[in-house]
N, C-alpha and C positions, 0 to 999 in steps of 0.2 A: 320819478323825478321829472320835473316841468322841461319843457325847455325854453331857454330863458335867451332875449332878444333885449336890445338896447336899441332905442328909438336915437337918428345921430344928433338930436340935440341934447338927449342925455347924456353921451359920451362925450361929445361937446363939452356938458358943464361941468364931470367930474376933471377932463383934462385941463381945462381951464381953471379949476381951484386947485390942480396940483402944480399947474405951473405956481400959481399965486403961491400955494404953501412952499414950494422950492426956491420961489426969490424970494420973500418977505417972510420967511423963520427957518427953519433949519433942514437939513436933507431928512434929519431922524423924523421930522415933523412929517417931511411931506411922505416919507416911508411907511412911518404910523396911520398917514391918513388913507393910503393906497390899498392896505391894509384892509383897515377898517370898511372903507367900500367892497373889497374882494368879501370879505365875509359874511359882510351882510346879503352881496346879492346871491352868494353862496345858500347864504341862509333862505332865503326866499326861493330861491330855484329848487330848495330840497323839501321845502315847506310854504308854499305859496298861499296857503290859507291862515296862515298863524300870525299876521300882522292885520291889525283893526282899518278899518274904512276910513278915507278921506270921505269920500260922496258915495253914492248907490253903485258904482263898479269900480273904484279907484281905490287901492288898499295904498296905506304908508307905514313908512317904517323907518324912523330918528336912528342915524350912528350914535355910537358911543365915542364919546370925549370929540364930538366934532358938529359945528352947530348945524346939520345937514340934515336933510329926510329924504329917500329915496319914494317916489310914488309911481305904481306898476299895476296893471289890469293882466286880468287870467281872461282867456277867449272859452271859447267854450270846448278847444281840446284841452284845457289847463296848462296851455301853454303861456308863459312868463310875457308880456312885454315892458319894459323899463321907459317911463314915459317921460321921467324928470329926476334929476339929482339936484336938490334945490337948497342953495342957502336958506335958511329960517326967515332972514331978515328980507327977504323979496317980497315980492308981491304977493298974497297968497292966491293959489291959483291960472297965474298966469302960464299954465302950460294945460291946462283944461282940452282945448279944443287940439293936440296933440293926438295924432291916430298912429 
C-alpha cells in the first residue's frame, strides 16, 4: 500500500466544498460527500496505478455522485501525493504546476 499525502491546497479544497455542501444542502449531503472522498482516496492509496492519466505523470479519478476529480502523482517510491480536489466546472488544469 502507497502512502498517501495531500498537498495543503488539496485539503483546502475538499474542506472548502464541505463547508459549502454543509451550508448550501444538507448534513446527509455533506456526510455523503466526505465519504465519498475518504474512499476514493482510500482507493487510490491501495491501488495507485488503477485510475487513467490526466497528462504524462498526473493520474485522475471522478467521485461518484459528486461533480469532483481527485488528481495525484506516484514518485518514484510509489508514494501517493494528492495534488488537487477539483470541481469539474473550474479551470481545467489550474493546479498543474502544484509540487
Amino acid at each position: 500500500m502507497a502512502n498517501l499525502r495531500m498537498h495543503a491546497e488539496a485539503s483546502r479544497e475538499v474542506a472548502t466544498a464541505l463547508y459549502r455542501y454543509q451550508q448550501q444542502a444538507t448534513a446527509t449531503t455533506a456526510r455523503r460527500f466526505d465519504g465519498e472522498v475518504d474512499r476514493m482516496l482510500t482507493a487510490i492509496e491501495s491501488q495507485p496505478d488503477r485510475f487513467g492519466f490526466y497528462d504524462d505523470r498526473t493520474h485522475e479519478a471522478a467521485l461518484n455522485r459528486f461533480p469532483f476529480t481527485v488528481y495525484y502523482r506516484i514518485d518514484d517510491n510509489g508514494d501517493v501525493l494528492v495534488v488537487a480536489v477539483a470541481h469539474q466546472s473550474r479551470e481545467p488544469g489550474y493546479w498543474v504546476d502544484r509540487n
